[in-house]
C-alpha positions in Angstrom: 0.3 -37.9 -58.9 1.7 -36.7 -55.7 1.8 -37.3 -52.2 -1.9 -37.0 -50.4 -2.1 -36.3 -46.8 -4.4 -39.1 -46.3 -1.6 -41.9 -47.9 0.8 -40.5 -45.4 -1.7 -40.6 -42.2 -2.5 -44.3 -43.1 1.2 -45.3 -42.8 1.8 -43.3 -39.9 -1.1 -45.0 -38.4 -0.3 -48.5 -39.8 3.2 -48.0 -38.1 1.9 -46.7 -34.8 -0.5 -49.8 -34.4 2.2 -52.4 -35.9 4.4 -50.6 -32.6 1.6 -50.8 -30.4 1.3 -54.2 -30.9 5.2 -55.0 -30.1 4.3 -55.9 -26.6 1.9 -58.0 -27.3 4.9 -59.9 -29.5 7.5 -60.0 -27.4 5.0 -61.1 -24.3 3.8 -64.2 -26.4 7.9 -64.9 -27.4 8.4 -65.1 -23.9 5.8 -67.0 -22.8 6.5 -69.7 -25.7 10.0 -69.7 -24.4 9.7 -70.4 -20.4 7.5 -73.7 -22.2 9.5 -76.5 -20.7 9.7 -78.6 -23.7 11.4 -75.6 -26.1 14.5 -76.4 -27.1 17.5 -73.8 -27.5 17.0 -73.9 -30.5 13.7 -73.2 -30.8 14.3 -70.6 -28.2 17.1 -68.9 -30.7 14.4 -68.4 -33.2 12.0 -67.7 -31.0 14.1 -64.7 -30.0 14.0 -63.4 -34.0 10.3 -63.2 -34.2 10.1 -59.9 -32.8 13.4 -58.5 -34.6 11.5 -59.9 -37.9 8.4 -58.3 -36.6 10.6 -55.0 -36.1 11.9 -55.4 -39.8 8.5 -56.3 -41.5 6.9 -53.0 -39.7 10.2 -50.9 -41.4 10.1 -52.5 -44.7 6.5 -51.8 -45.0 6.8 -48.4 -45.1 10.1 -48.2 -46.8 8.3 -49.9 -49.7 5.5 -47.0 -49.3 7.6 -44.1 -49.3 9.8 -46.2 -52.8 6.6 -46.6 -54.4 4.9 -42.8 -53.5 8.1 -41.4 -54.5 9.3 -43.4 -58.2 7.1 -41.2 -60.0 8.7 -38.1 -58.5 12.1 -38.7 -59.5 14.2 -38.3 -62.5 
């Protein structure tokens, strides 16, 4: 069981779309944080939605390539 082209362009394209959609991500962050009633708090964490965003996109296909590539080692 080896690496298929297709498995490789659904990532790719899962990654491109997941950093298409960063704008839209970091607009809605901002927005939620010129709200008058946000704390600084809330406006710290509000600020780690899009790294977490970032970080889910990467671990995705971190996880793709450990699990395409178990069977091919050792």
């Amino acid at each position: 069981m080896g690496l298929s082209i297709s498995k490789i362009i659904g990532v790719v394209i899962l990654v491109i779309i997941g950093l298409l959609l960063l704008p839209v991500v970091q607009d809605s962050v901002y927005d939620a944080q010129q709200n008058e009633n946000t704390t600084d708090t809330q406006s710290t964490l509000l600020d780690m939605v899009t790294v977490f965003y970032v970080l889910g996109i990467t671990l995705a296909a971190v996880m793709w390539v450990v699990h395409e590539t178990k069977d091919n080692i050792g």
